[in-house]
PyMOL Python script that loads the backbone (N, CA, C, O; Angstrom):
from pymol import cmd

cmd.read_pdbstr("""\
ATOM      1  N   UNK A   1      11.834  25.044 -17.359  1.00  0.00           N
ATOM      2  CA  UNK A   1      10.605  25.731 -16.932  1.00  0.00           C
ATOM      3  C   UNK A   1      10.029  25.017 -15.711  1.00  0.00           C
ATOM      4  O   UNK A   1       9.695  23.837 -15.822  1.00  0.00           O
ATOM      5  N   UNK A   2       9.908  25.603 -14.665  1.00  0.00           N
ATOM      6  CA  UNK A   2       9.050  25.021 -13.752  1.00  0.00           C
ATOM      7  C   UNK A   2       8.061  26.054 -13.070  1.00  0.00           C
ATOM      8  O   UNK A   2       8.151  27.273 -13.211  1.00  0.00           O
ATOM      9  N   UNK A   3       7.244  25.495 -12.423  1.00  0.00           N
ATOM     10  CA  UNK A   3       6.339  26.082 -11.363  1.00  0.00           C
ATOM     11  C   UNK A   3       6.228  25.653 -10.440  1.00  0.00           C
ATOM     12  O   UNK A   3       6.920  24.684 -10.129  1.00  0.00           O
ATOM     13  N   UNK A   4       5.158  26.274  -9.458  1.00  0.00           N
ATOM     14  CA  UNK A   4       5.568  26.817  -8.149  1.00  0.00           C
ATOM     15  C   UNK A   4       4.578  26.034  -7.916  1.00  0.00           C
ATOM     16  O   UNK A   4       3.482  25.898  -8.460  1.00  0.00           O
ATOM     17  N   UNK A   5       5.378  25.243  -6.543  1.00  0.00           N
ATOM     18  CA  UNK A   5       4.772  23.908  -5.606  1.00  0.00           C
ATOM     19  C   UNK A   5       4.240  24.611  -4.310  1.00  0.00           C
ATOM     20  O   UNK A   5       4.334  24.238  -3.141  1.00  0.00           O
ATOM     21  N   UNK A   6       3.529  25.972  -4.952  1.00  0.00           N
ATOM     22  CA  UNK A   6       2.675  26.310  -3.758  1.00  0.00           C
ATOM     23  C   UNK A   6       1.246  26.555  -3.862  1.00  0.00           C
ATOM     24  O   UNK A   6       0.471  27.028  -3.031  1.00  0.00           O
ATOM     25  N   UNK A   7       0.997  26.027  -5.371  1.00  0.00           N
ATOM     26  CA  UNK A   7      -0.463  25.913  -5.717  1.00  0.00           C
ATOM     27  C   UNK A   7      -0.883  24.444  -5.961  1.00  0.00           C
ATOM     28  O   UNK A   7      -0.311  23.618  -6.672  1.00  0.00           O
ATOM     29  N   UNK A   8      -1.737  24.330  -5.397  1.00  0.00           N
ATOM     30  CA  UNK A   8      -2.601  22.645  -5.293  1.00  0.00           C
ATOM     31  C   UNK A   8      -2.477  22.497  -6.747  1.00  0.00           C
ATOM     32  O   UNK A   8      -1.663  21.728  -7.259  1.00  0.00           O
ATOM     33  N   UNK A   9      -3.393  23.333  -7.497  1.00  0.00           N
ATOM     34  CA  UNK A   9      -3.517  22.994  -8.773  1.00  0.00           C
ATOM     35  C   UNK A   9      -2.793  22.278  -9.896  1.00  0.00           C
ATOM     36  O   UNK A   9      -3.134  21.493 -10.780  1.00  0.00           O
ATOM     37  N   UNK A  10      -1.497  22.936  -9.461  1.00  0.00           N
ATOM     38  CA  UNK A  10      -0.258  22.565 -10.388  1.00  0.00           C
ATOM     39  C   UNK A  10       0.410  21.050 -10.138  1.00  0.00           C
ATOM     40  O   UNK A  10       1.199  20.427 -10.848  1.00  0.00           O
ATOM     41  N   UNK A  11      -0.234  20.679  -8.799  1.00  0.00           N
ATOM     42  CA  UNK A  11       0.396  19.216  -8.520  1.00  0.00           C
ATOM     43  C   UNK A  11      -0.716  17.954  -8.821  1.00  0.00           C
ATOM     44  O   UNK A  11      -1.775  17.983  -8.194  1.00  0.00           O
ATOM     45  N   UNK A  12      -0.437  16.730  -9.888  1.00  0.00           N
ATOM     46  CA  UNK A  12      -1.381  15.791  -9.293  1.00  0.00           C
ATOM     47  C   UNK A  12      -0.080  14.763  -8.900  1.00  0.00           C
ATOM     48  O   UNK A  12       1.117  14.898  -8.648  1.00  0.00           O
ATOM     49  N   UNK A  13      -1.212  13.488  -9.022  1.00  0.00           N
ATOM     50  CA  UNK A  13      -0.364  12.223  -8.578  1.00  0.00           C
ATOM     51  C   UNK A  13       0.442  11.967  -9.819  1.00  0.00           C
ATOM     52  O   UNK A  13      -0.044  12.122 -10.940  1.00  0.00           O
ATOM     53  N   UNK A  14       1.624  11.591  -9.621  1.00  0.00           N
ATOM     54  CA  UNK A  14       2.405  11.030 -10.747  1.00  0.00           C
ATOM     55  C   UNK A  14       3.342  11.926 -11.583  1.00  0.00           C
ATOM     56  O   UNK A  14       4.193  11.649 -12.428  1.00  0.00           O
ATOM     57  N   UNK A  15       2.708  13.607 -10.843  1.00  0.00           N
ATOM     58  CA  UNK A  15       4.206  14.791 -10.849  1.00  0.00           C
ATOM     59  C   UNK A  15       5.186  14.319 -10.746  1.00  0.00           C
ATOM     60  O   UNK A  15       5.323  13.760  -9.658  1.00  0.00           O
ATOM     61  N   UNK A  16       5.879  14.270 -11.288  1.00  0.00           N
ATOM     62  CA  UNK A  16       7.606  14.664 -10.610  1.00  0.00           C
ATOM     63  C   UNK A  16       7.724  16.026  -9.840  1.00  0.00           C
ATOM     64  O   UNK A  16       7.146  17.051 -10.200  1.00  0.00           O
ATOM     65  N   UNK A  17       8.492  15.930  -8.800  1.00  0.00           N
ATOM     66  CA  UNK A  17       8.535  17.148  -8.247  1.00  0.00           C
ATOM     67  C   UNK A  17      10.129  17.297  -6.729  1.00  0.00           C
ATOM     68  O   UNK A  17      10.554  16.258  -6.222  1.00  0.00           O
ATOM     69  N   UNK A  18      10.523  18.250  -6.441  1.00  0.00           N
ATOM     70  CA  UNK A  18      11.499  18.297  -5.440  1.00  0.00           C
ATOM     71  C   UNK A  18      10.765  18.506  -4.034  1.00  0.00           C
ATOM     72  O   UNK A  18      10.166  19.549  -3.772  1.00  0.00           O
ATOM     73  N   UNK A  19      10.842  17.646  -3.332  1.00  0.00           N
ATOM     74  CA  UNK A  19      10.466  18.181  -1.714  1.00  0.00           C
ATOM     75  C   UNK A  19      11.524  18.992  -1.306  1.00  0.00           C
ATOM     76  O   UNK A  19      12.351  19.581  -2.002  1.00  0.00           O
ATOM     77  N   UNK A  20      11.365  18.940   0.247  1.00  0.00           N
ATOM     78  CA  UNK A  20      11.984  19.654   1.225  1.00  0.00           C
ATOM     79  C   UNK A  20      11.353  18.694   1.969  1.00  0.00           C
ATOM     80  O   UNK A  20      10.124  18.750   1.994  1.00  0.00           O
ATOM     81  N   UNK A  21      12.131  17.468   2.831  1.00  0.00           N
ATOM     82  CA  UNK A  21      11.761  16.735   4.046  1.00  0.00           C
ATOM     83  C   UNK A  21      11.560  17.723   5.487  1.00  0.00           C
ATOM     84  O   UNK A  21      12.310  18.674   5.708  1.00  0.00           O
ATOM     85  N   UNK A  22      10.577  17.383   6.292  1.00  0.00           N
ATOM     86  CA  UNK A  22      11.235  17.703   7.391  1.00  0.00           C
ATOM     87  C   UNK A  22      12.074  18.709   8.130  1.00  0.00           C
ATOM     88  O   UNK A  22      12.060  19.904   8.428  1.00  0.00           O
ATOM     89  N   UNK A  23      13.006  17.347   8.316  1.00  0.00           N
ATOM     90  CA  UNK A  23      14.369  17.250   8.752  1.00  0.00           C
ATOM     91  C   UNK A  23      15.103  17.877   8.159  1.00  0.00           C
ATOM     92  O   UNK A  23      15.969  18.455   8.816  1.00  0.00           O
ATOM     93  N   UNK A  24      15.092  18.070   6.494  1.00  0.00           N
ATOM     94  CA  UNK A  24      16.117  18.870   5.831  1.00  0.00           C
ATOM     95  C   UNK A  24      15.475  20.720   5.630  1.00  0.00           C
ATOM     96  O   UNK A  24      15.843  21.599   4.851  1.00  0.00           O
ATOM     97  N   UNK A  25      14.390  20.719   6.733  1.00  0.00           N
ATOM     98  CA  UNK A  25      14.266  22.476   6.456  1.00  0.00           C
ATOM     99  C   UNK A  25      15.496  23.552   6.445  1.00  0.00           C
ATOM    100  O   UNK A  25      15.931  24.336   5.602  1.00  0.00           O
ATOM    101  N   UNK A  26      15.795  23.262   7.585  1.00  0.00           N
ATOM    102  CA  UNK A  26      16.688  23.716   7.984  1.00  0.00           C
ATOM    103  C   UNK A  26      18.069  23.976   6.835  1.00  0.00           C
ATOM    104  O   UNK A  26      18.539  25.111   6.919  1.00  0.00           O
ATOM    105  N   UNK A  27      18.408  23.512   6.315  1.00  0.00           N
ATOM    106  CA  UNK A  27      19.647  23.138   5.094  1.00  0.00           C
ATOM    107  C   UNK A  27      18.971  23.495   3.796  1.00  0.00           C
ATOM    108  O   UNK A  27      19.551  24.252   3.018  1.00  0.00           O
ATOM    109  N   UNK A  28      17.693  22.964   3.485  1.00  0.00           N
ATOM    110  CA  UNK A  28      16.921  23.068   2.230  1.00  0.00           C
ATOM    111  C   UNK A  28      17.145  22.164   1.314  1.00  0.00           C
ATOM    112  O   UNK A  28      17.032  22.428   0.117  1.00  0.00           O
ATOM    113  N   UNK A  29      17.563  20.731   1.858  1.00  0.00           N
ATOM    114  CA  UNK A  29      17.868  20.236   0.743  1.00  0.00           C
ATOM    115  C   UNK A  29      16.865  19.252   0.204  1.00  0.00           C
ATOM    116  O   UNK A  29      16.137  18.578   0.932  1.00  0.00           O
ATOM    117  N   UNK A  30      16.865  19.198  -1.312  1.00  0.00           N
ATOM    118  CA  UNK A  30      15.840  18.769  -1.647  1.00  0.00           C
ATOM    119  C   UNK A  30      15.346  17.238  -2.053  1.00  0.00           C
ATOM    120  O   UNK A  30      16.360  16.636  -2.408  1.00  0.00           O
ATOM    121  N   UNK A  31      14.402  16.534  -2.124  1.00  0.00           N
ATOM    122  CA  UNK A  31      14.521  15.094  -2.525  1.00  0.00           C
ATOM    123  C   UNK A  31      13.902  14.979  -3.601  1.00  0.00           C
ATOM    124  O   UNK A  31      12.799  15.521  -3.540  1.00  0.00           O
ATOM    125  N   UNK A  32      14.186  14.386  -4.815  1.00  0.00           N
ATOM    126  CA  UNK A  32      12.860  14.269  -5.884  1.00  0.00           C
ATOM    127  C   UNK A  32      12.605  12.975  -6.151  1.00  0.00           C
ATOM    128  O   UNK A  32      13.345  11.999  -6.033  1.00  0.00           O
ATOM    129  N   UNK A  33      11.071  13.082  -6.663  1.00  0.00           N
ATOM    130  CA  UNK A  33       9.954  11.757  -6.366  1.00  0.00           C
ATOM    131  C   UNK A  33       8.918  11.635  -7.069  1.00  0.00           C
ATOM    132  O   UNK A  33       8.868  12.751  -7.586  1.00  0.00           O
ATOM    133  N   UNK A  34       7.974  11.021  -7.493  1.00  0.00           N
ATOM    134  CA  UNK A  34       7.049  11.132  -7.737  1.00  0.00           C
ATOM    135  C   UNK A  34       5.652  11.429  -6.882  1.00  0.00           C
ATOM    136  O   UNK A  34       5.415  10.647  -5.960  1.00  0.00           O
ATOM    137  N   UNK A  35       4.840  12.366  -7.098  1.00  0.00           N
ATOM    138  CA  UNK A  35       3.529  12.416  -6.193  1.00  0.00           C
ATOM    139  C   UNK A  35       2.867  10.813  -6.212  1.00  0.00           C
ATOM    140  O   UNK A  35       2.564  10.040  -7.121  1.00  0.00           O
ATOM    141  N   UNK A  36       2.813  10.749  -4.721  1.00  0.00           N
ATOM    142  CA  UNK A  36       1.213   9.681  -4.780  1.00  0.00           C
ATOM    143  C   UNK A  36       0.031  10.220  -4.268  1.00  0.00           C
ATOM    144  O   UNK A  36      -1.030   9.788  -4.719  1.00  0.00           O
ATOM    145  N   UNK A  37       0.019  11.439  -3.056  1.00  0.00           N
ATOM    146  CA  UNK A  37      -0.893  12.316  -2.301  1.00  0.00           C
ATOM    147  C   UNK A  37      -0.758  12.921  -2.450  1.00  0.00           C
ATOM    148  O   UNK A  37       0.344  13.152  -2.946  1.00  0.00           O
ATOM    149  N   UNK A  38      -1.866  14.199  -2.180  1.00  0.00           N
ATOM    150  CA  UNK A  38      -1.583  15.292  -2.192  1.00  0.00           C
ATOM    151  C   UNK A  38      -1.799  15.255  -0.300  1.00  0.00           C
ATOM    152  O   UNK A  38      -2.443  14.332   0.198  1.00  0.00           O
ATOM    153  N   UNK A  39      -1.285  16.171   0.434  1.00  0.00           N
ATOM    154  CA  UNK A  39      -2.154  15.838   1.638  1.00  0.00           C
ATOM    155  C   UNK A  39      -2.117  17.734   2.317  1.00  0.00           C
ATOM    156  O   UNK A  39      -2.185  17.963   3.525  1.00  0.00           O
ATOM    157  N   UNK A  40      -2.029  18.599   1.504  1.00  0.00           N
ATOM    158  CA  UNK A  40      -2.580  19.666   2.026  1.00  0.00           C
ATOM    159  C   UNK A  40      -3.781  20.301   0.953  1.00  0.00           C
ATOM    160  O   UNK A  40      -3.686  20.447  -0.266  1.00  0.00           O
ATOM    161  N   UNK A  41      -4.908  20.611   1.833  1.00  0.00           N
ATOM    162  CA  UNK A  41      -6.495  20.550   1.321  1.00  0.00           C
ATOM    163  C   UNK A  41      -6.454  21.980   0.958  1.00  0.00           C
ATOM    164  O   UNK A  41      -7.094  22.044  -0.091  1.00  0.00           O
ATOM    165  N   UNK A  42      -5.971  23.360   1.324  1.00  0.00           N
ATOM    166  CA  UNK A  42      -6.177  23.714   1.129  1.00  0.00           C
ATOM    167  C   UNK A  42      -5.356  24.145  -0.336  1.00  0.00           C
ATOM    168  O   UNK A  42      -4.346  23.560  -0.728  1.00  0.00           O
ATOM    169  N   UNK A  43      -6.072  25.391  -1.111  1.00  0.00           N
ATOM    170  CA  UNK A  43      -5.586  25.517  -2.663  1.00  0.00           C
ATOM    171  C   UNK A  43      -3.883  25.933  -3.165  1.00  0.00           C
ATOM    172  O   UNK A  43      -3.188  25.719  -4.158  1.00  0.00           O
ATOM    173  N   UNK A  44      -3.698  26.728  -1.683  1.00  0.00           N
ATOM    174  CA  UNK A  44      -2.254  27.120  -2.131  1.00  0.00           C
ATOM    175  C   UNK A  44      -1.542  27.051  -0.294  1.00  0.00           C
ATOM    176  O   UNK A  44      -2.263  26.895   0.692  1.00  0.00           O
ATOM    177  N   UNK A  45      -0.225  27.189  -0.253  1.00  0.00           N
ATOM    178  CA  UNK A  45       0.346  27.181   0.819  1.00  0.00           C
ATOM    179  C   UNK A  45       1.624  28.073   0.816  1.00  0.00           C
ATOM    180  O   UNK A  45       2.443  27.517   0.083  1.00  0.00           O
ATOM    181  N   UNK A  46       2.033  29.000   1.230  1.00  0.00           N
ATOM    182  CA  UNK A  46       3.420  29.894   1.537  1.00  0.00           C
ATOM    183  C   UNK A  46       4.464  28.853   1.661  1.00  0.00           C
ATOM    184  O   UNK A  46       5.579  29.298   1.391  1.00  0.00           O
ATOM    185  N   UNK A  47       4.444  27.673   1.969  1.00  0.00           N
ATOM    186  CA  UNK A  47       5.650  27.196   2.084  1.00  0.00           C
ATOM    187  C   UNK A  47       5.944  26.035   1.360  1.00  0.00           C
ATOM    188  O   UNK A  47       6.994  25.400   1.456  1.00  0.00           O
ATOM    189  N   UNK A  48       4.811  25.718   0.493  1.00  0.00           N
ATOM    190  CA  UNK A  48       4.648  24.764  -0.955  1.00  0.00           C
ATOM    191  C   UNK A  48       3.702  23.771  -0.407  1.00  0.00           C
ATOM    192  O   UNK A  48       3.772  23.527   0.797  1.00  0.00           O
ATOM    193  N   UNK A  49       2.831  23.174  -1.134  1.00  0.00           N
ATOM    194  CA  UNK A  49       2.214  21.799  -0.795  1.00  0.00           C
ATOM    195  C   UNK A  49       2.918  20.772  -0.274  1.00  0.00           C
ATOM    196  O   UNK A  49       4.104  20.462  -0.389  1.00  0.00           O
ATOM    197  N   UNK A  50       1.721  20.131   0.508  1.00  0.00           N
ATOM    198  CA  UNK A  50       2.725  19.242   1.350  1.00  0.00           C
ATOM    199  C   UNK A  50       2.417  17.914   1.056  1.00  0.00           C
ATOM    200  O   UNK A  50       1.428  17.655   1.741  1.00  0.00           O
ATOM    201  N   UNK A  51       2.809  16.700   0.249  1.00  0.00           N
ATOM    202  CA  UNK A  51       2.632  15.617  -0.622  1.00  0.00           C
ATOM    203  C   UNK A  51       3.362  14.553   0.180  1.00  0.00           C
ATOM    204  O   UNK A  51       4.187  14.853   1.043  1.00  0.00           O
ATOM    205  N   UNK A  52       2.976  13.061  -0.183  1.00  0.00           N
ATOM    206  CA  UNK A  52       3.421  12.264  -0.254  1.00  0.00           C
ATOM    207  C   UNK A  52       4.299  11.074  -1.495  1.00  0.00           C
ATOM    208  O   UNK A  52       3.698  10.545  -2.430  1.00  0.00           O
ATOM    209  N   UNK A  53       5.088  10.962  -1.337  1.00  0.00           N
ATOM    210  CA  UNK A  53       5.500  10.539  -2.845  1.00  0.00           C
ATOM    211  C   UNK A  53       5.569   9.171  -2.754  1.00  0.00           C
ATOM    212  O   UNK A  53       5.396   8.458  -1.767  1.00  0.00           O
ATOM    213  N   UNK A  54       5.828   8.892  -3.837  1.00  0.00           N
ATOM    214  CA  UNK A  54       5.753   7.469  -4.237  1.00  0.00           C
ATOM    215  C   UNK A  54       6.669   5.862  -3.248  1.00  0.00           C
ATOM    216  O   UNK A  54       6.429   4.656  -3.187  1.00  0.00           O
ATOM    217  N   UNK A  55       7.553   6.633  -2.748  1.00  0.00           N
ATOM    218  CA  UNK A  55       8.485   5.409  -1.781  1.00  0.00           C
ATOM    219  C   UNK A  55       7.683   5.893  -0.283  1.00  0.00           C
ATOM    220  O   UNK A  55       8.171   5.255   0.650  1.00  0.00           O
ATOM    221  N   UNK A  56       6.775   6.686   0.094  1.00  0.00           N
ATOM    222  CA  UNK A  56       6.288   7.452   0.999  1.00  0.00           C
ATOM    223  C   UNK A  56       6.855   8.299   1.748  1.00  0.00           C
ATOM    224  O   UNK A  56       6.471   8.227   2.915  1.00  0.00           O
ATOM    225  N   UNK A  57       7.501   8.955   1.573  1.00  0.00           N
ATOM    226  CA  UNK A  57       8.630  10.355   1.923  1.00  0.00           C
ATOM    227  C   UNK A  57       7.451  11.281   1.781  1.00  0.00           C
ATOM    228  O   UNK A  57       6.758  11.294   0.763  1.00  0.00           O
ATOM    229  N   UNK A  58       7.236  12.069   2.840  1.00  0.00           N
ATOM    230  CA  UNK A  58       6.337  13.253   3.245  1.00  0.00           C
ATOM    231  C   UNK A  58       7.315  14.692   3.228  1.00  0.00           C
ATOM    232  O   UNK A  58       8.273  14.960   3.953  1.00  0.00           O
ATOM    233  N   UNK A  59       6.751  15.428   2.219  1.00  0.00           N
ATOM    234  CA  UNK A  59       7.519  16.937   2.371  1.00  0.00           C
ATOM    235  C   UNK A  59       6.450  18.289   1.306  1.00  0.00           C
ATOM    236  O   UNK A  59       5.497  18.348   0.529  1.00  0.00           O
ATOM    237  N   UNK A  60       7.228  18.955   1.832  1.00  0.00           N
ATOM    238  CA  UNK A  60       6.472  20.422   1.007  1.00  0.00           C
ATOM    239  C   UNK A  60       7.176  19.949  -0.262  1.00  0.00           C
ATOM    240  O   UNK A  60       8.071  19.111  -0.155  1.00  0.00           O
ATOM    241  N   UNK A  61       6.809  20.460  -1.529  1.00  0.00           N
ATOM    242  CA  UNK A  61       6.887  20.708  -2.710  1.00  0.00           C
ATOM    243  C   UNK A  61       7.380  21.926  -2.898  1.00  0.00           C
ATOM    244  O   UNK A  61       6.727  22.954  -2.721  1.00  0.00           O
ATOM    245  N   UNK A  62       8.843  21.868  -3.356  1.00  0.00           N
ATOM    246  CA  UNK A  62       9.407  22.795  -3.939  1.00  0.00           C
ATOM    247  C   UNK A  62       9.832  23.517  -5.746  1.00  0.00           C
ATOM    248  O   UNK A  62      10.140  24.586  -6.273  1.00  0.00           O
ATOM    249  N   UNK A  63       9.572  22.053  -6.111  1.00  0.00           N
ATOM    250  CA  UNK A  63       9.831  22.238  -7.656  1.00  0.00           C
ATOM    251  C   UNK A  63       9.301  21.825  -8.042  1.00  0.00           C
ATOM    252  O   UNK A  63       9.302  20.698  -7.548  1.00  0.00           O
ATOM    253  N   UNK A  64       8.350  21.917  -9.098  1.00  0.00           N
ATOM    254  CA  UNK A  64       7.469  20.499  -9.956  1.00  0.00           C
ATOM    255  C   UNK A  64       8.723  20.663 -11.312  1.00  0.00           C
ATOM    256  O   UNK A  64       9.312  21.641 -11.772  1.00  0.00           O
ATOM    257  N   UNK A  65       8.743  19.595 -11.545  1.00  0.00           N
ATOM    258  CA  UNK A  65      10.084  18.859 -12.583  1.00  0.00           C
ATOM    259  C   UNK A  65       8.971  18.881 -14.138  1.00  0.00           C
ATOM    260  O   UNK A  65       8.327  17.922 -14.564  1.00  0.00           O
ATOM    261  N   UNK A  66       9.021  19.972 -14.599  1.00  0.00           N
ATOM    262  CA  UNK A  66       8.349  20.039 -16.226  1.00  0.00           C
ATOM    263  C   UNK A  66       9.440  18.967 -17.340  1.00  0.00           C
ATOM    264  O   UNK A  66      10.529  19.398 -17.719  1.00  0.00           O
ATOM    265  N   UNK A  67       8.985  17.725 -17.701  1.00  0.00           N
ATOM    266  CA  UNK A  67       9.640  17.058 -19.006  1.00  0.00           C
ATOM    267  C   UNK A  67       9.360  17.957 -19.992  1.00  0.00           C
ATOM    268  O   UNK A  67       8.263  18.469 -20.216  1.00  0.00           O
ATOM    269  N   UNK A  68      10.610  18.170 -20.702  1.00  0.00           N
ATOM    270  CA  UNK A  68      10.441  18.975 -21.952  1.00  0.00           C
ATOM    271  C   UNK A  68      10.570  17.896 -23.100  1.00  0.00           C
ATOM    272  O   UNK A  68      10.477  18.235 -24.279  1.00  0.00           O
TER     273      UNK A  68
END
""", "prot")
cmd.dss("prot")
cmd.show_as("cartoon", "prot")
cmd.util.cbc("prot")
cmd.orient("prot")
């Protein structure tokens, strides 16, 4: 089960979640991490929130990683 890393709401710090760097738009490939920021203010975004994670790797949010 997951949801969609294009609502603020659904992300805090300490998510697990898949980016999209950058650099890897283009390809789509993804990195996973833990949130430390959130760093887009507004509530939702078309192309996923855009976070900082825990080693500091900056990317949109593509997957939030639900532990079952």
């Amino acid at each position: 089960m997951t949801k969609s890393g294009q609502e603020r709401k659904n992300i805090l710090p300490g998510t697990e979640v898949d980016i999209v760097l950058k650099q890897d738009q283009r390809s789509g490939k993804t990195t996973r991490g833990i949130v430390k920021d959130l760093l887009t203010k507004s509530p939702n975004h078309p192309h996923g929130i855009k976070v900082r994670l825990q080693d500091g790797q900056v990317g949109r949010v593509k997957t939030i990683i639900e532990n079952s």
